[in-house]
C-alpha positions as CSV (number, residue, x, y, z in Angstrom):
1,X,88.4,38.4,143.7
2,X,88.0,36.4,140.3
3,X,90.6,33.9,139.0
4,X,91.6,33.2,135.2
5,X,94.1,30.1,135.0
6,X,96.2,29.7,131.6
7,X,99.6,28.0,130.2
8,X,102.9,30.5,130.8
9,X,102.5,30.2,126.7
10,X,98.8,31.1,126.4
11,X,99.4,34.0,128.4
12,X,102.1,35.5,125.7
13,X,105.5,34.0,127.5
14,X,107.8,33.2,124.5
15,X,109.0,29.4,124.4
16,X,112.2,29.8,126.4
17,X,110.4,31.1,129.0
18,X,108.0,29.0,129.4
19,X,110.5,26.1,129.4
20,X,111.9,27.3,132.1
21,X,108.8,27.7,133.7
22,X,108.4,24.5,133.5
23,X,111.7,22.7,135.0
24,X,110.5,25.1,137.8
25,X,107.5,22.9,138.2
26,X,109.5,19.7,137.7
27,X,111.5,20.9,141.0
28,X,108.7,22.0,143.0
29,X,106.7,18.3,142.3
30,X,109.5,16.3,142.7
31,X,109.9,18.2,146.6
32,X,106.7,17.1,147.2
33,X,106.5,13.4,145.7
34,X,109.5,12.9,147.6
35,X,107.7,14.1,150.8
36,X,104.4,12.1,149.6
37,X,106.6,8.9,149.6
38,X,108.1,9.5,153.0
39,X,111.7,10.4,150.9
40,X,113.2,9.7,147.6
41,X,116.7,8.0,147.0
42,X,117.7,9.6,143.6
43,X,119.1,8.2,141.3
44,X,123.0,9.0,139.5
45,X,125.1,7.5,136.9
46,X,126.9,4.9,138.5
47,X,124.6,4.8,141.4
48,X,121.7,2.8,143.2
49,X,119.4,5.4,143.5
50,X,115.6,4.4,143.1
51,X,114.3,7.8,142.2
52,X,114.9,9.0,138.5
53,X,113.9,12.8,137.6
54,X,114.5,13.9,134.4
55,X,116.5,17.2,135.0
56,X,119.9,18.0,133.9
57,X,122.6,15.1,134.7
58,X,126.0,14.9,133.2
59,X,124.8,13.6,130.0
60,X,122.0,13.5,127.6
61,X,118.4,12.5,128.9
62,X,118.2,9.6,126.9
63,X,121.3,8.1,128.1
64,X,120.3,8.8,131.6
65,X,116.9,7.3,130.8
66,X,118.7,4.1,129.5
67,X,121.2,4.1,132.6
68,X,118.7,3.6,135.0
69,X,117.0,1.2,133.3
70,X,119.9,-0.9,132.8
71,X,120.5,-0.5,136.1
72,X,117.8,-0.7,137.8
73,X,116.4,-3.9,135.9
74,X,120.0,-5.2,135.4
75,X,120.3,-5.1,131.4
76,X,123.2,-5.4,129.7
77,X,125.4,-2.9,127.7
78,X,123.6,-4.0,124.5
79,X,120.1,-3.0,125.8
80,X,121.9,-0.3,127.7
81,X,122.6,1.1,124.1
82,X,119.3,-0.1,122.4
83,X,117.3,2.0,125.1
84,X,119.3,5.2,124.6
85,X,119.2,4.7,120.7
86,X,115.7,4.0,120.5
87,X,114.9,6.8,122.4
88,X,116.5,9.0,120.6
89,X,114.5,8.0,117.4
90,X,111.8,9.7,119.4
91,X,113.5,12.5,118.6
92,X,110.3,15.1,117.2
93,X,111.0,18.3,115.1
94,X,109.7,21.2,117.1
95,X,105.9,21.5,117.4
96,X,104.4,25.0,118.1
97,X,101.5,24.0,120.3
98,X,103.9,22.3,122.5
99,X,104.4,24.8,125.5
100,X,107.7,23.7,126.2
101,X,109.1,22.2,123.2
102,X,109.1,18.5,124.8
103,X,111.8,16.4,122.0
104,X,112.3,13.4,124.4
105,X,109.9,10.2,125.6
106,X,112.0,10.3,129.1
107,X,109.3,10.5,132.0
108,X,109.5,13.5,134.4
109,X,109.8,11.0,137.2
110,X,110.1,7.0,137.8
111,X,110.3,5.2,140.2
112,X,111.3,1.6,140.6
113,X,110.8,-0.2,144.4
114,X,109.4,-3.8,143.0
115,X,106.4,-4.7,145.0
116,X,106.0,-1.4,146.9
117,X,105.7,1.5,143.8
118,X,106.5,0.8,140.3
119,X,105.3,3.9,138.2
120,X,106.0,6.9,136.3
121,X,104.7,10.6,135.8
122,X,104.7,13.0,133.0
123,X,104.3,16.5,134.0
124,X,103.1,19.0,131.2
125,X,101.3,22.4,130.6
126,X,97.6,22.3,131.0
127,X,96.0,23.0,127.8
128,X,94.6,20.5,125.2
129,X,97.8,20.1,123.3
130,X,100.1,19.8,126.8
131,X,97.5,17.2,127.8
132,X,98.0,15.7,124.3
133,X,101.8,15.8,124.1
134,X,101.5,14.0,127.7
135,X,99.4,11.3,126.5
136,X,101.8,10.4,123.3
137,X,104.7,11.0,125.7
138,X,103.1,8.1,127.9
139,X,102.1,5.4,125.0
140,X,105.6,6.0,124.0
141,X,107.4,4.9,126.9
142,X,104.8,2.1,127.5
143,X,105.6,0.7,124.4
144,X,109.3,1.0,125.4
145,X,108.7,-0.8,128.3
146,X,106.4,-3.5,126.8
147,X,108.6,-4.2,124.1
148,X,111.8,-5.0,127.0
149,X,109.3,-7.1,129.0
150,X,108.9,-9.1,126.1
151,X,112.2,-11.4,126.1
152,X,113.9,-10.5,129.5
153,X,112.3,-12.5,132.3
154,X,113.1,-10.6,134.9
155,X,112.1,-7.2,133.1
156,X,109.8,-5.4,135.7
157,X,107.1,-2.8,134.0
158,X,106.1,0.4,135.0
159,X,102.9,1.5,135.6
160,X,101.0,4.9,134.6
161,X,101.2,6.6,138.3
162,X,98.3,7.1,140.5
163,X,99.8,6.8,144.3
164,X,101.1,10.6,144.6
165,X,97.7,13.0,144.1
166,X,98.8,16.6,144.1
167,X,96.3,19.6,144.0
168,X,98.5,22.6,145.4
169,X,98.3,26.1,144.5
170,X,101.4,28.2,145.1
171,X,101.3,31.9,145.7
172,X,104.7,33.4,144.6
173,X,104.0,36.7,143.2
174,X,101.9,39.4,145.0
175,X,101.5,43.2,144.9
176,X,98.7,46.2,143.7
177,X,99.6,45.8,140.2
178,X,100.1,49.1,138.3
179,X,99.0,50.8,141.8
180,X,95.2,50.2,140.9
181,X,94.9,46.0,141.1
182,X,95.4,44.2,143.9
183,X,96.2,40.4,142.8
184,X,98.2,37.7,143.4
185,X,99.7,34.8,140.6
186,X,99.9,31.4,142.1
187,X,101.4,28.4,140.5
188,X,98.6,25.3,140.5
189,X,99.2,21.8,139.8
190,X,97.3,18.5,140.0
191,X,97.2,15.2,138.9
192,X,95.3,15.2,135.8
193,X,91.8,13.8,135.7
194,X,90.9,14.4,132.3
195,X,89.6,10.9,129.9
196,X,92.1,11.1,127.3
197,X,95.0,10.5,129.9
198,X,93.3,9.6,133.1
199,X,96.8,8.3,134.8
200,X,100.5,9.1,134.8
201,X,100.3,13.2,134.1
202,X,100.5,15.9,136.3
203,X,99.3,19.2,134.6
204,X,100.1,22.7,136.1
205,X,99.6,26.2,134.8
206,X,99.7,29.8,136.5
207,X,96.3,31.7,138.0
208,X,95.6,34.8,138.9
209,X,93.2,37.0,141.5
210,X,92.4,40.2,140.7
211,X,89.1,42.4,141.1
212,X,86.5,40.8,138.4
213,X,85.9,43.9,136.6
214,X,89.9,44.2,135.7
215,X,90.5,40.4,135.4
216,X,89.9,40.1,131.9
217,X,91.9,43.6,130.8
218,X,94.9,42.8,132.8
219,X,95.1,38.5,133.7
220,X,97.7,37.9,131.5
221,X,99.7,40.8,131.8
222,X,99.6,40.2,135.6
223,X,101.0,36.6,134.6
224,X,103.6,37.6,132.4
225,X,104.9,40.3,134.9
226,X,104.7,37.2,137.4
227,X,106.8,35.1,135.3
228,X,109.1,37.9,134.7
229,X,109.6,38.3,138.1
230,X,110.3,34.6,139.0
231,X,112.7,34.0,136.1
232,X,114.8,37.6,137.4
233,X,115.1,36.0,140.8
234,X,115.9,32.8,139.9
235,X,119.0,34.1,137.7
236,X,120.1,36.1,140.3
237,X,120.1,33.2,142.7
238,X,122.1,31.3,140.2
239,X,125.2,33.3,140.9
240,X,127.8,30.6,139.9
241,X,126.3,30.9,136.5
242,X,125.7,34.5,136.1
243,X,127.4,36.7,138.7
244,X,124.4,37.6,140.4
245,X,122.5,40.7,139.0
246,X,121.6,39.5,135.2
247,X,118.5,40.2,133.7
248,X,117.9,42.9,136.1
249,X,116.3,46.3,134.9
250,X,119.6,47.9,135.1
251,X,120.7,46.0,131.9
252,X,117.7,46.1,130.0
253,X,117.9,47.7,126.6
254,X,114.7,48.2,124.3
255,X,112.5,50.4,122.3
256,X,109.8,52.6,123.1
257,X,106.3,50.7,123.1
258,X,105.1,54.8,123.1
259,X,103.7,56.3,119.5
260,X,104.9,59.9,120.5
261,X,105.6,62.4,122.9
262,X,103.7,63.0,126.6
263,X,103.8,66.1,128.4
264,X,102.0,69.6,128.5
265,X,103.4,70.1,124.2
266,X,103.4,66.6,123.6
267,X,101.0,64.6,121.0
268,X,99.3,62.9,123.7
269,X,97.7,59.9,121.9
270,X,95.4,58.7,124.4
271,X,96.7,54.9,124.3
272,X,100.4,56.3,125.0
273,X,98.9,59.0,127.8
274,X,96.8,55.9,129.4
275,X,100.8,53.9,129.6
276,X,102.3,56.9,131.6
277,X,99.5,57.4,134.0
278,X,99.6,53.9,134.9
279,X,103.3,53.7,135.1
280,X,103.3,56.5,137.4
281,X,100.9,55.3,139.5
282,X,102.6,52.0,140.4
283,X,105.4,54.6,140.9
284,X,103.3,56.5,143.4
285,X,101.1,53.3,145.0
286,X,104.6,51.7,146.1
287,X,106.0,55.5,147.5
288,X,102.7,55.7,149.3
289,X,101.5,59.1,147.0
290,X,97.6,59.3,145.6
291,X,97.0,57.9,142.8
292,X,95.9,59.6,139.6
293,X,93.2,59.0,136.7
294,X,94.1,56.4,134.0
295,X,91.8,58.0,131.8
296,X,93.7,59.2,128.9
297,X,93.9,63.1,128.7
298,X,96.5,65.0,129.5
299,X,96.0,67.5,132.2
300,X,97.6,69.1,135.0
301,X,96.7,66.2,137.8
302,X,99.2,64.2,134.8
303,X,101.8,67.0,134.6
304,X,102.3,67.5,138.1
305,X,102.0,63.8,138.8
306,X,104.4,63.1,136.1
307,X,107.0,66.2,137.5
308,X,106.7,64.6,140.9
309,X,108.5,61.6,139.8
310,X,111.1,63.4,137.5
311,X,111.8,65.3,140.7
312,X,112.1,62.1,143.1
313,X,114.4,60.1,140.0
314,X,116.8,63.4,140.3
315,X,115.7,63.8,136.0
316,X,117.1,67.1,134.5
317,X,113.6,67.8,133.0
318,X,111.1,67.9,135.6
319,X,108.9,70.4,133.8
320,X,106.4,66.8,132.8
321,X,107.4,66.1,129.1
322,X,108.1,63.0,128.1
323,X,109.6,61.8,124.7
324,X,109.6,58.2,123.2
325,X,113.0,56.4,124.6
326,X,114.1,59.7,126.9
327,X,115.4,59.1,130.3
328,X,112.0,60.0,131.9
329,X,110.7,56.6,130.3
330,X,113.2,54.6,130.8
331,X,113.7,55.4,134.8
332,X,109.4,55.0,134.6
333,X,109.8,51.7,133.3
334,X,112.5,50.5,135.3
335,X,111.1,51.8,138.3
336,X,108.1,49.8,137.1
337,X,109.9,46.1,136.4
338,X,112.0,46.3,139.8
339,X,108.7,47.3,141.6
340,X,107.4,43.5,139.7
341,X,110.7,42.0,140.6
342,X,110.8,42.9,144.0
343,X,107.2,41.1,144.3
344,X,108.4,37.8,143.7
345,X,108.2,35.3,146.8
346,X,109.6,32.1,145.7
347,X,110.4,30.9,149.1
348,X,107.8,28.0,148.7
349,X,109.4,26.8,146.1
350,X,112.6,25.6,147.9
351,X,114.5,27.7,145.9
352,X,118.2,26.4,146.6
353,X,120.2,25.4,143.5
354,X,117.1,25.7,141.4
355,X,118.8,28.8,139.7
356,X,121.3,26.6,138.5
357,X,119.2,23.4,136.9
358,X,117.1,26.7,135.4
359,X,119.7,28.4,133.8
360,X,122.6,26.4,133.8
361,X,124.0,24.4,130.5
362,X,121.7,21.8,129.3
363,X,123.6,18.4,128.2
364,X,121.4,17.9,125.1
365,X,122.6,20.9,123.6
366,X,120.3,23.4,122.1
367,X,118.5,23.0,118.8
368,X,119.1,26.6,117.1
369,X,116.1,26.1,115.5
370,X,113.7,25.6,118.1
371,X,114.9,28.9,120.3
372,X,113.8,32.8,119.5
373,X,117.2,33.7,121.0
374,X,120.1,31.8,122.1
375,X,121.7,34.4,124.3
376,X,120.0,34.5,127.5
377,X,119.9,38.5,128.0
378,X,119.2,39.3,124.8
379,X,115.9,36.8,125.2
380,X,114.7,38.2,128.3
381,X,115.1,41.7,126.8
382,X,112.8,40.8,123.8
383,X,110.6,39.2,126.4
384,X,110.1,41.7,128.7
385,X,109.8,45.1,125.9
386,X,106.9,42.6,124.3
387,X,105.1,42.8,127.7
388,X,105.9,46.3,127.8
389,X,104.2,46.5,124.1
390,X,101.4,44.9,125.5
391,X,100.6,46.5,128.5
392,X,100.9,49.7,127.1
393,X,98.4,48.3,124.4
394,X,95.6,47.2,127.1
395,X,96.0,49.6,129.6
């Protein structure tokens, strides 16, 4: 087994996705600092909580930012304000190589227990602009800090954190992908050691195993279909927000990624024949059937192959013809995303109420300007017929 590690971004998630990729990563670190520091008292508006994470509260994050330092260090309304204002003049317009969009100099986690652990952490994508984007995120609440110590007395600073030292790997995704790769996508984080930030940051990004002669060919599908998979669960855990059920195949609407037609009179471009046989054959791999050559051409191993699953689906053609957008795709791929779905383990993660800090309102309101989509099924449709796209491109 080989591993390739990359950014939810890198590996072709749009930005809304891999935003959401990352408060999961904000949740699954904060279970663990809290465990690291033998429990964590959080902190709330109007509270004495020690602990601040920077997840959805009841109001912006800069105002929450500027609550607990107020207090925490015992300001007064007027620094209250000057905090939350000044922050928000940190405000950035929306940067492209930023993986998840970051807009705010509020810290992932402080925490403030004078003489015992004074310090804060960042948590971003891995790559060299995440790392980057951590690093300016860091100055800029050092200054913030500096510049408070600087008249009030009493003002106790915060430190870049190095007392909690992750290096965890999480497996939460796990199957013989397409019938023909066994592989499993883990979510790996770490304190980061690199020079240009050396303290404070926690990077993270998603890896995968797979036999080395496929890994290149199919790592970041693998990852995409992993994210895919997460993100499904999650919403369907979040059943206050959405019911249950959303963003399940059943809903899914989305154009062929195939050129033409499949099947004993079809055109049978190679590419589009290479998508079907390795469609079916996560089909057959998960029904416990032999699998068939991914090679390309059209024969009767295909046809019958293909007629075995119209059969099982209970299709009206089950003669092995396939058209662009028919029903025979759409139950193929279907059959193929709740196959992905259903390998999705996020039971590591602690997955209780993280459905709803994923998906549920965000008090800063969203920017139309830095989203693809702003409705959330319409999103996840466009996201998953792009992997689709792709995989039928690098099959």
């Amino acid at each position: 087994m080989a591993k390739f590690c990359t950014t939810p971004r890198a590996a072709g998630a749009p930005r809304w996705a891999a935003a959401k990729v990352g408060t999961v990563v904000e949740w699954v670190v904060r279970q663990e600092y809290c465990f690291n520091k033998g429990g964590c008292n959080p902190y709330q508006r109007g509270g004495s909580g020690t602990d601040f994470f920077d997840e959805q509260s009841d109001t912006t994050r800069c105002r929450f930012l500027a609550s607990f330092l107020a207090t925490r260090q015992q300001l007064d309304p007027v620094d209250e304000g000057f905090i939350s204002g000044a922050c928000e003049q940190r405000k950035k317009p929306v940067d492209p190589n930023d993986d998840e969009n970051e807009r705010f100099a509020v810290p992932d986690i402080i925490t403030h227990e004078p003489g015992v652990r004074m310090e804060f952490y960042e948590i971003k994508p891995n790559s060299a602009e995440g790392r980057e984007a951590a690093r300016a995120k860091v100055e800029t609440f050092l200054s913030l800090v500096d510049f408070l110590a600087v008249d009030r007395p009493g003002f106790e600073k915060y430190r870049k954190g190095t007392l909690f030292d992750p290096d965890r790997a999480i497996t939460f995704y796990q199957r013989n992908y397409l019938g023909i790769v066994p592989c499993k996508a883990s979510l790996h984080y770490r304190r980061a050691t690199e020079s240009e930030i050396a303290q404070g940051v926690i990077v993270y990004e998603i890896c995968v195993e797979v036999d080395g002669e496929l890994l290149e060919a199919f790592a970041k599908a693998i990852i995409v279909s992993a994210i895919i998979a997460a993100l499904a669960a999650l919403a369907a855990a979040a059943a206050v927000v959405f019911g249950g059920g959303v963003l399940g195949p059943a809903v899914l609407a989305f154009d062929s990624p195939l050129g033409g037609s499949v099947g004993p009179d079809g055109g049978n471009d190679p590419q589009d024949v290479r998508y079907v046989q390795a469609l079916v054959n996560d089909w057959r791999a998960v029904t416990g059937g032999s699998l068939i050559a991914i090679d390309g051409s059209f024969g009767e191993e295909t046809a019958g192959a293909l007629s075995d699953f119209q059969s099982a689906a209970g299709l009206e053609d089950t003669a092995g013809n396939l058209t662009p957008g028919d029903a025979t795709e759409t139950e193929l791929e279907s059959t193929h995303l709740n196959n992905l779905m259903a390998a999705a383990d996020l039971s590591e993660f602690q997955v209780e109420g993280l459905g709803d800090i994923v998906f549920g309102e965000d008090p800063d309101g969203v920017d139309p300007e830095l989203e693809e989509e702003q409705d959330l099924q319409t999103a996840f449709n466009a996201f998953v017929q792009q992997y689709l796209q792709d995989l039928r491109d690098v099959v």
